[in-house]
C-alpha angles and dihedrals in degrees: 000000000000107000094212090057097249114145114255113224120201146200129186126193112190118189118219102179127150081257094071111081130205091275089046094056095047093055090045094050093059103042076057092051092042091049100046093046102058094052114109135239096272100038118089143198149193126213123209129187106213143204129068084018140002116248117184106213084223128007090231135060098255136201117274084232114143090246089062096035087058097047081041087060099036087051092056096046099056091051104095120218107259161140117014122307117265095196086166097058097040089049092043084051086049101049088051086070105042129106130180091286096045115125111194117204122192121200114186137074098271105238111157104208093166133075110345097358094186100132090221088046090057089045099056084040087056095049090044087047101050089043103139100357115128101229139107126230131206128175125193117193105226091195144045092245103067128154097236104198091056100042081051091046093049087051090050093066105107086342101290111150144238132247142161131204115240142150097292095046118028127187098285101054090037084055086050096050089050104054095046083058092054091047098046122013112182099194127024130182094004108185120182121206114191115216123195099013129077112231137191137173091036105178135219090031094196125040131224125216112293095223110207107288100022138108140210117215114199129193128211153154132243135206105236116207100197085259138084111275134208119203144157138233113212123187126187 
């Protein structure tokens, strides 16, 4: 999958809360099927259910062999949906086991039921968490209910990204578009500074990767003067 020949090493944190219905199981079922299938021999992955606790389908990363693939699924499908969602507890499990290559994927619709499950306050207490810590995140929305501070929080952690399956792009070709990111990110850690003008309102306020072919779209306010004005956008 990596184009220079470095190892990927995934983590997949599937939640399996009593907010994910029957549909949203399923998708997420087979972005997980279409992900772990197109890994390659030397990559490797481990698989997590989470929501009142966070169970690892095997305490080790494990090979993307058919034999694995299989016990990973199975693993997941016998997991009910249930209880509230501990998403501190599944990200801190996760962070215990990156490293500088990790990539962590979440699959589920980010809704915090535990704690303070204000979805921004969740957000601030996962930045704080993964302060320092050498590891991407990436969430997909596996249904069309998703708690969307929390899924962009979650992408903004070592600048992974955020997506959600839908009509237009279902789990295997989410899965696809994922991956070629990974392999090949055009633009990390952009960041945009805006001279001569003064701004406000900037969202999103913290960019994801800008994969080759995309595109971000952000929205702002300026302050007008009553004059014409000259300023410059300026990305690094």
């Amino acid at each position: 999958v990596v184009p220079d020949g470095e190892p990927l090493k995934l983590i997949v944190l599937a939640d399996t809360s009593a907010s994910m219905d029957r549909a949203s199981r399923k998708t997420q079922d087979e972005v997980l099927g279409a992900l772990l299938s197109s890994l390659g021999p030397k990559d490797s992955f481990q698989l997590a259910a989470c929501d009142v606790d966070c169970i690892w389908a095997a305490e080790k990363a494990q090979s993307p062999d058919v034999k694995n693939i299989e016990a990973a699924r199975t693993f997941l499908a016998k997991r009910r949906s249930m209880g509230w969602t501990d998403l501190d507890k599944a990200f801190g499990e996760a962070l215990k086991k990156c490293d500088g290559k990790t990539q962590v994927v979440y699959l589920g619709d980010g809704v915090v039921t535990t704690g303070d499950a204000d979805g921004q306050a969740f957000a601030k207490r996962l930045v704080k968490m993964a302060e320092g810590k050498s590891a991407t995140f990436h969430s997909i929305a596996v249904s069309s209910s998703f708690e969307a501070p929390v899924m962009k929080a979650i992408g903004s952690v070592g600048g992974g990204s955020v997506r959600n399956v839908s009509g237009e792009k279902g789990p295997q070709q989410t899965a696809k578009d994922l991956l070629a990111e990974i392999a090949r990110p055009s633009l990390k850690n952009v960041s945009l500074k805006f001279l001569g003008l003064r701004t406000a309102r900037v969202y999103p306020a913290t960019l994801t990767n800008l994969p080759l072919g995309s595109q971000q779209i952000m929205l702002g306010r300026y302050l007008p003067e009553g004059k014409d004005q000259k300023g410059e956008v300026v990305v690094t």
